[in-house]
C-alpha positions as CSV (number, residue, x, y, z in Angstrom):
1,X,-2.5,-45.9,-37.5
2,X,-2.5,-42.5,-39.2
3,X,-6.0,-41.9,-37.9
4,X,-5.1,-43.2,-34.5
5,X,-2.5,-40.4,-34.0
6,X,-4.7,-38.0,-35.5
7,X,-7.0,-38.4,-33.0
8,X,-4.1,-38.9,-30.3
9,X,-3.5,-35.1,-31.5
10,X,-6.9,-33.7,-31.5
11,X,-7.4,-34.8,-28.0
12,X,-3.8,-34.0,-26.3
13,X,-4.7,-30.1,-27.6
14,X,-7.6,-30.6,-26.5
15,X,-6.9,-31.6,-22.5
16,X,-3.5,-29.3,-22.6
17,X,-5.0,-25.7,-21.4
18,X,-6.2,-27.8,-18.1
19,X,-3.0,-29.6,-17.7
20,X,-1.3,-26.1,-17.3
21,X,-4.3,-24.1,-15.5
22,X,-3.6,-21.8,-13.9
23,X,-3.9,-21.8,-10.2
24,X,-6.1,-19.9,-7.6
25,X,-4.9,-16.6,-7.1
26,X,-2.9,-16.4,-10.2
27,X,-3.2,-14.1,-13.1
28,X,-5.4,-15.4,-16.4
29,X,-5.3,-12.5,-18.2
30,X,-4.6,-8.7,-18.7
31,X,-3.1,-6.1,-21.4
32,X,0.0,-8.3,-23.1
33,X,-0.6,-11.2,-20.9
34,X,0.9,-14.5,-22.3
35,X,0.5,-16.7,-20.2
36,X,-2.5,-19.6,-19.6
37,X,-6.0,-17.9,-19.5
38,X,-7.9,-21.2,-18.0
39,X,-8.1,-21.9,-14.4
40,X,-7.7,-24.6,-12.6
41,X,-11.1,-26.7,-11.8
42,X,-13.2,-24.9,-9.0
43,X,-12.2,-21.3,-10.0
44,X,-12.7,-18.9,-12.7
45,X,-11.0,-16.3,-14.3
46,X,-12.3,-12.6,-12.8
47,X,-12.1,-9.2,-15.0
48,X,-10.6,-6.8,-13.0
49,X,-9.1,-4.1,-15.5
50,X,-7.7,-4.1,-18.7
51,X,-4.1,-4.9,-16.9
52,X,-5.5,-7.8,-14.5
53,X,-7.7,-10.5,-14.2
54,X,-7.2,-13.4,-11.5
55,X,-8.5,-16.7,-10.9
56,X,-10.8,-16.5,-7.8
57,X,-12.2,-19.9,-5.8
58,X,-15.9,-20.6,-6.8
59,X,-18.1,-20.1,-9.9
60,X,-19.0,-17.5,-11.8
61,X,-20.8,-15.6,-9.8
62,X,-22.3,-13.0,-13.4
63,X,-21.6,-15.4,-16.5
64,X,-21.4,-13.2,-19.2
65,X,-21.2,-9.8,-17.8
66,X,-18.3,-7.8,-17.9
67,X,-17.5,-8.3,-14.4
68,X,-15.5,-11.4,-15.1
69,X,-14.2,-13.8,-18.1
70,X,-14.5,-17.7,-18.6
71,X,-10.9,-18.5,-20.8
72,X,-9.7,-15.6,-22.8
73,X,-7.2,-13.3,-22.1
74,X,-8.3,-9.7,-21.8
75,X,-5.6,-9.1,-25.0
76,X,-8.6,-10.7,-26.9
77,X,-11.9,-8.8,-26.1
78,X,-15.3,-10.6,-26.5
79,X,-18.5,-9.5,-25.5
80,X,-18.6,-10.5,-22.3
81,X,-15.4,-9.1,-21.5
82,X,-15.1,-5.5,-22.5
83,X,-12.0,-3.9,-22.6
84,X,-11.5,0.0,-22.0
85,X,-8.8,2.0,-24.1
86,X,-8.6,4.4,-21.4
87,X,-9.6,3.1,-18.3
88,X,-9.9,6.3,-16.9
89,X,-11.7,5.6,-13.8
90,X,-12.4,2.6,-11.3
91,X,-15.2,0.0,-12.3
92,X,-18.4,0.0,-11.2
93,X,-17.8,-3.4,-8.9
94,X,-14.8,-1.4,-7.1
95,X,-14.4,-1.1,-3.7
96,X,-13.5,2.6,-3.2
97,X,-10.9,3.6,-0.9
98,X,-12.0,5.0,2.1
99,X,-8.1,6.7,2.9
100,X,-6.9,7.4,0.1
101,X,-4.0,10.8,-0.6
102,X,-0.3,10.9,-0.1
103,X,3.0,10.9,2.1
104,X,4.1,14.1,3.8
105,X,8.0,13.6,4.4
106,X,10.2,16.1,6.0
107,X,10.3,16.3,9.2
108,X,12.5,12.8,9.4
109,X,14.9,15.0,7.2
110,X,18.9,15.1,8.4
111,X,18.6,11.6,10.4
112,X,22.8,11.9,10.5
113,X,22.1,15.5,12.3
114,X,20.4,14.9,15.5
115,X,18.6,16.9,17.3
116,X,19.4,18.6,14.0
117,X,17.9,21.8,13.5
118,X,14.5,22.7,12.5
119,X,14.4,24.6,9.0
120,X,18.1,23.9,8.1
121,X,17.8,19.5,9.1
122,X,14.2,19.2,8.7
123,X,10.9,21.0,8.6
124,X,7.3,19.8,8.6
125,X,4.9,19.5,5.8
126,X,3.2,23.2,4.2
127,X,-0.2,24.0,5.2
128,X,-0.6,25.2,1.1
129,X,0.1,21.1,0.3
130,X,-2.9,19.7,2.6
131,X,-4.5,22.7,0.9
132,X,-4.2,21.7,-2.8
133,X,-4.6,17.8,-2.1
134,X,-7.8,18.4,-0.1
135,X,-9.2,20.1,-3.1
136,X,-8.8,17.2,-5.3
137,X,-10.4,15.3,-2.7
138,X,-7.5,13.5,-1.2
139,X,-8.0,12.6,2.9
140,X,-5.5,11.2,4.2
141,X,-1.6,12.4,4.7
142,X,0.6,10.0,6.4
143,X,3.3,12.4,8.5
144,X,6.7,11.1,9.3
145,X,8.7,12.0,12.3
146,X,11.8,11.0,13.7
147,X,11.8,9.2,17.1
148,X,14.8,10.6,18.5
149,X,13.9,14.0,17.9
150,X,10.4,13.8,19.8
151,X,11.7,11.4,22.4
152,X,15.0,12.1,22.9
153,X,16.0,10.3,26.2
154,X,14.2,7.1,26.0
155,X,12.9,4.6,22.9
156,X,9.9,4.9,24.8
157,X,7.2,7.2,24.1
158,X,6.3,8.9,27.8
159,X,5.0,11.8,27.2
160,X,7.6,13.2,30.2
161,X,10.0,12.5,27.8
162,X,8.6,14.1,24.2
163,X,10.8,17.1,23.4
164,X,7.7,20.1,23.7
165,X,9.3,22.0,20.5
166,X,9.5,18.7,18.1
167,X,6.2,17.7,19.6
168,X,4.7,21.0,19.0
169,X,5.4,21.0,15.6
170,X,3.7,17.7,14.9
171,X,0.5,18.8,17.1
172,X,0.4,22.3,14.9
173,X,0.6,19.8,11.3
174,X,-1.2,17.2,12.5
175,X,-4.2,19.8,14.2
176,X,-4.1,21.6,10.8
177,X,-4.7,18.0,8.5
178,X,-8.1,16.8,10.8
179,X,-9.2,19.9,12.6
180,X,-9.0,22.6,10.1
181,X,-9.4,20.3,6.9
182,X,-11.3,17.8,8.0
183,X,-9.1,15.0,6.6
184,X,-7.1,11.6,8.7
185,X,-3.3,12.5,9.9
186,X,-1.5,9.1,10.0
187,X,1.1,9.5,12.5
188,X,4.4,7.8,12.0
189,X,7.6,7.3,13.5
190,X,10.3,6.9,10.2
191,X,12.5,4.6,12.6
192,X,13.0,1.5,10.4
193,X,12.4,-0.1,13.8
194,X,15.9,1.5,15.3
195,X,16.5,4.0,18.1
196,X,19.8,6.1,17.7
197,X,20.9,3.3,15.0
198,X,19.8,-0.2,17.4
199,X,17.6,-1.9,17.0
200,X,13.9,-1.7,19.2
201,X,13.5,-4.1,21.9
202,X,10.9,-2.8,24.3
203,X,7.7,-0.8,23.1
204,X,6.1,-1.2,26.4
205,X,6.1,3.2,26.7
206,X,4.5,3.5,23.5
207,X,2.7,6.5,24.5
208,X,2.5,8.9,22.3
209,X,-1.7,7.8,21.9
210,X,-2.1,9.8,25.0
211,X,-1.9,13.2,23.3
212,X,-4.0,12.6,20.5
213,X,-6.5,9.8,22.6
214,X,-9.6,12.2,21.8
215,X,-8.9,13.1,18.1
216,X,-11.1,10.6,15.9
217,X,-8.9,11.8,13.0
218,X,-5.6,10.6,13.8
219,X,-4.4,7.0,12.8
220,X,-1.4,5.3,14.7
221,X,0.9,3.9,12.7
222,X,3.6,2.0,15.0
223,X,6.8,2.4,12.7
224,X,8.5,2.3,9.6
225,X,10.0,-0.4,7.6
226,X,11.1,-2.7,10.1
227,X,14.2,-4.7,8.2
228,X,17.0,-6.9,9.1
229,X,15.1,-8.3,12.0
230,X,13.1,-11.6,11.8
231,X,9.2,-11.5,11.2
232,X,9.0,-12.4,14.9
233,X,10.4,-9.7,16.2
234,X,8.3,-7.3,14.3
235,X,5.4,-8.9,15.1
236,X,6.5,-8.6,19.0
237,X,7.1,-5.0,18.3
238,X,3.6,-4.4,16.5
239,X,1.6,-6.4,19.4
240,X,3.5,-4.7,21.9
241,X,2.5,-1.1,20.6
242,X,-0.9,-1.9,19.5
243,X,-1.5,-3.4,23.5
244,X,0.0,0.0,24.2
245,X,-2.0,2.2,22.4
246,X,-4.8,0.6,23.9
247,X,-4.0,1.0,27.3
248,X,-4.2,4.7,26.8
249,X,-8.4,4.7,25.7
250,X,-7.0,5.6,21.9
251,X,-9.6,3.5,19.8
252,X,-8.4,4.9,15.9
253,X,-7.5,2.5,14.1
254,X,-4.0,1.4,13.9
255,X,-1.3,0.6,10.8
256,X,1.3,-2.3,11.8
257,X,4.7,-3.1,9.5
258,X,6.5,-6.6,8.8
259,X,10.1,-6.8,8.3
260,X,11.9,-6.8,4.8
261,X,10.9,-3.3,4.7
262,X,6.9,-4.3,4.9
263,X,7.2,-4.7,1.0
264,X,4.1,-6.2,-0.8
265,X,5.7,-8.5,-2.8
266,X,7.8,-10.2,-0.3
267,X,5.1,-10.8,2.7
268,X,5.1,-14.2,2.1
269,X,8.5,-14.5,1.5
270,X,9.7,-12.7,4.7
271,X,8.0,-14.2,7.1
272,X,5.6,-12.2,7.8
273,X,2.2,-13.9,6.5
274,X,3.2,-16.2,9.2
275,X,4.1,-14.2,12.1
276,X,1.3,-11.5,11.2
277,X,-1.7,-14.0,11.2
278,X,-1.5,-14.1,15.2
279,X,-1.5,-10.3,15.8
280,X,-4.7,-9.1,17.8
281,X,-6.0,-5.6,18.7
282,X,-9.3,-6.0,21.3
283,X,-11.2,-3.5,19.5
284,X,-10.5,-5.3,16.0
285,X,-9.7,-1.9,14.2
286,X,-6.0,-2.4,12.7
287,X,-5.1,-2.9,9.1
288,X,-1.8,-4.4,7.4
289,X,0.4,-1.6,6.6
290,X,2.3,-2.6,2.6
291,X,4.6,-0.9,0.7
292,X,5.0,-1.4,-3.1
293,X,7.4,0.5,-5.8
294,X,7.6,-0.5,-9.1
295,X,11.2,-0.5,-9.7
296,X,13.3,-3.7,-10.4
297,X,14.4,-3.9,-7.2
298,X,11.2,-2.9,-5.1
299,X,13.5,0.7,-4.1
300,X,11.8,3.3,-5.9
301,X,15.1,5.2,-6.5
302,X,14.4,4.4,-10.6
303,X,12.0,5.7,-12.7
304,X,11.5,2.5,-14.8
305,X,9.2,0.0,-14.2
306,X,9.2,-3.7,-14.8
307,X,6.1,-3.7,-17.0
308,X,2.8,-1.8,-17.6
309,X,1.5,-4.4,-14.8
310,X,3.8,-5.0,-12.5
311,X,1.6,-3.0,-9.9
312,X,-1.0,-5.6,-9.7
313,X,1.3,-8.6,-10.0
314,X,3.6,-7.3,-7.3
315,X,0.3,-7.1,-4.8
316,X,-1.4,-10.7,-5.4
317,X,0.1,-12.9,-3.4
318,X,0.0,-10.3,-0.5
319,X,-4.1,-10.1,-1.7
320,X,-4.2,-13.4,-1.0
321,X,-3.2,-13.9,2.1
322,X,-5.6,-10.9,3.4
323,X,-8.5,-12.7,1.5
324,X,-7.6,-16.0,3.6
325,X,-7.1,-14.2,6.7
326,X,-9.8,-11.7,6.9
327,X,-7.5,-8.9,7.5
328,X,-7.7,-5.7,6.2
329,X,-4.6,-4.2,3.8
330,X,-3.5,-0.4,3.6
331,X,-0.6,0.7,0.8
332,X,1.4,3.5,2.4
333,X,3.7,3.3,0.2
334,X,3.4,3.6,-3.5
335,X,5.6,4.7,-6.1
336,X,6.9,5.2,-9.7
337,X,7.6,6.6,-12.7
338,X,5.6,9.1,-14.8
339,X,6.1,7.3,-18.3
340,X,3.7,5.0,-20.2
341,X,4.4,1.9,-18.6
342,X,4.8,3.2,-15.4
343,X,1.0,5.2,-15.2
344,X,-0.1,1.5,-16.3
345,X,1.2,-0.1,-13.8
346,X,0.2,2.3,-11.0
347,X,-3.6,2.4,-12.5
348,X,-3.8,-1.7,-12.7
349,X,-2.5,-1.7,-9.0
350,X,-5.0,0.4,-7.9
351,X,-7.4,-0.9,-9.6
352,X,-7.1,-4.3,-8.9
353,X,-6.6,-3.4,-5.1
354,X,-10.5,-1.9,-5.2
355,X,-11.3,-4.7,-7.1
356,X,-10.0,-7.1,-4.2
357,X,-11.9,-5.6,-1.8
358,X,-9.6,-6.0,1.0
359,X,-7.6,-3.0,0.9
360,X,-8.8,0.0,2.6
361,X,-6.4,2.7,1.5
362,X,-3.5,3.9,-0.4
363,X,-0.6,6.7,-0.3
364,X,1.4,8.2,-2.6
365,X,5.7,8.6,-2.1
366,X,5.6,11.7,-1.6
367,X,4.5,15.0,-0.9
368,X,7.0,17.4,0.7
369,X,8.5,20.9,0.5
370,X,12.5,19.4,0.5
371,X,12.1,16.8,-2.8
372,X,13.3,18.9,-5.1
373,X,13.7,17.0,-8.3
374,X,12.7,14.0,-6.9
375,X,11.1,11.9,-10.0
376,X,8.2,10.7,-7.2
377,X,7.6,13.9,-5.6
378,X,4.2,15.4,-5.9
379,X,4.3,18.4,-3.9
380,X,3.0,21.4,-5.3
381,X,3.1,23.5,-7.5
382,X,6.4,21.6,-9.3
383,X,6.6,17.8,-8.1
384,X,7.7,15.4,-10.9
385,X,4.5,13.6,-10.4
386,X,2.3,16.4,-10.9
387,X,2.0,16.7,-14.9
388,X,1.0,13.5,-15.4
389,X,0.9,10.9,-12.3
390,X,-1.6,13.0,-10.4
391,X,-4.7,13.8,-13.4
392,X,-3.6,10.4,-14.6
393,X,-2.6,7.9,-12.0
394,X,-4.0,8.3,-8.8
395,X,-7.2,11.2,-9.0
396,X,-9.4,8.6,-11.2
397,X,-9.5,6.8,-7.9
398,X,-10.4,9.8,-5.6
């Protein structure tokens, strides 16, 4: 009997890791990882930084290389699997980003003070910050603008309507950013999907492609953080403009938003991985447009994060569902901290977002003359993120 349950023993600790595999998709490993390091049976575990390492469908495409690891947690290095103390820079199976560079916000300032005016409500981003992130090799700068300010009349975007000063200022920003520098302008109303406080209905005038229809440079992005409204409607919204867009001859490629503020780590949640699978542009050039901050609650008004690798675990299932869908991601919103954990968590997300190979670009929240203190600001010379989050964070991935 005693050598009966012995060997009752022996083989229940021996079947137990595949009894709690972990699934496809799901973490198997990273920097203080706990939990199962075996995947379920038709996947294996992939290396993708010293914070992150997922179980992908298929085989082991490079047994013992570095690339990947079989059933140990990257907490316990092995040969196959090494594991960098700095992990100063993006491995060598990376995807690297081809927009990558920051949030200029401003010129949505005073949204309570409409018109409002210009230098005491709102202003528009320095020429001398496109400067200094263009010489660390940014390219891209995501400018926000406020729809009632450049449209004043209608929700539409008829250019009859545009309001020449507001619109003049955008032209002069957004001219400086892809004529003079050379880098993208993504060009976005900070609406939240709301005109004068309603919500959008009707896109069909979504014209504002006609002014910048012959500028290769310029990126559309239809609006900001839809929220309160189902994935549906957003969806609707998002068809509507890209069909508009397109009616114009603008071919750049295109950003679209879900609801639930477009966050990461609630696509699936929300709605939107449903709704969004149907969208269609005819020229096949638009990407998924994510925020992400790092925060407990997903705001980014704290400066603490969740864990050194909450960056990558807030992105996976989001990952997922471009992998299964073929679509294309884009971050434009990214934010945290500049403590330990939080330069951890930014690094891992990054990395693992090259690693995925669906994402095409990522933005820092953000750049700005008006952030003062702000803990996220990066503006130069003085932003909060400068010291450590910019050499750190985000220029290893330039």
């Amino acid at each position: 009997m005693k050598s009966f349950l012995s060997a009752l023993v022996v083989l229940i600790a021996c079947i137990a890791p595949s009894l709690a595999a972990t699934p496809v998709w799901g973490q198997c490993g990273g920097e203080n990882f706990t939990g199962d390091t075996i995947c379920v049976q038709g996947a294996y575990c992939h290396f993708s930084n010293q914070w992150y390492s997922q179980c992908l469908p298929g085989t082991n495409p490079n047994p013992g290389t570095s690339s990947s690891i079989s059933s140990v947690s990257s907490a316990t290095p092995t040969s196959s699997q090494p594991v960098s103390t700095t992990s100063s820079a993006p491995s060598p199976t990376s995807t690297k980003f081809r927009y990558f560079g920051v949030n200029q916000s401003c010129a949505e300032f005073g949204e309570n003070v409409l018109p409002g005016v210009l230098g005491t409500h709102y202003t528009w981003p320095s020429p001398s910050s496109i400067n200094f992130f263009v010489g660390k090799g940014f390219n891209t700068f995501r400018v926000a603008f406020k729809l009632e300010r450049l449209s004043p009349d209608t929700v539409g975007l008829a250019s009859p309507n545009f309001d020449a000063a507001y619109l003049d200022g955008l032209k002069q920003i957004v001219n400086y950013i892809t004529l003079t520098k050379g880098a993208f302008a993504i060009i976005e109303p900070h609406n939240y999907a709301r005109y004068y406080g309603n919500v959008i209905t009707n896109y069909a005038e979504y014209n504002l492609a006609t002014v910048f229809v012959n500028n290769d440079k310029v990126i559309f992005d239809v609006i900001n953080e839809p929220h309160s409204i189902p994935a549906t409607d957003a969806l609707a919204l998002n068809q509507a403009a890209i069909n508009g867009i397109r009616s114009t001859g603008a071919k750049q490629l295109i950003l679209v938003e879900g609801t639930a503020w477009t966050g990461a780590w609630t696509w699936i949640s929300s709605g939107n991985s449903a709704a969004f699978t149907s969208i269609t542009d005819p020229l096949n050039n638009i990407a998924i447009e994510m925020h992400q901050y790092l925060d407990t609650d997903s705001s980014g008004t704290s400066p603490t994060c969740v864990s050194p690798t909450v960056g990558a675990e807030r992105l996976q299932a989001a990952t997922a569902w471009l992998q299964q869908t073929g679509f294309k991601g884009f971050l434009g919103e990214l934010g945290a901290g500049s403590n330990d954990d939080c330069i951890s968590a930014v690094k891992g997300a990054l990395q693992y977002m090259q690693e995925s190979g669906v994402w095409i670009g990522a933005l820092w929240w953000a750049a700005g003359p008006w952030w003062g203190n702000y803990f996220q600001s990066i503006e130069p010379p003085n932003g909060a993120s400068i010291p450590r989050i910019l050499p750190e964070a985000l220029l290893p991935f330039v």
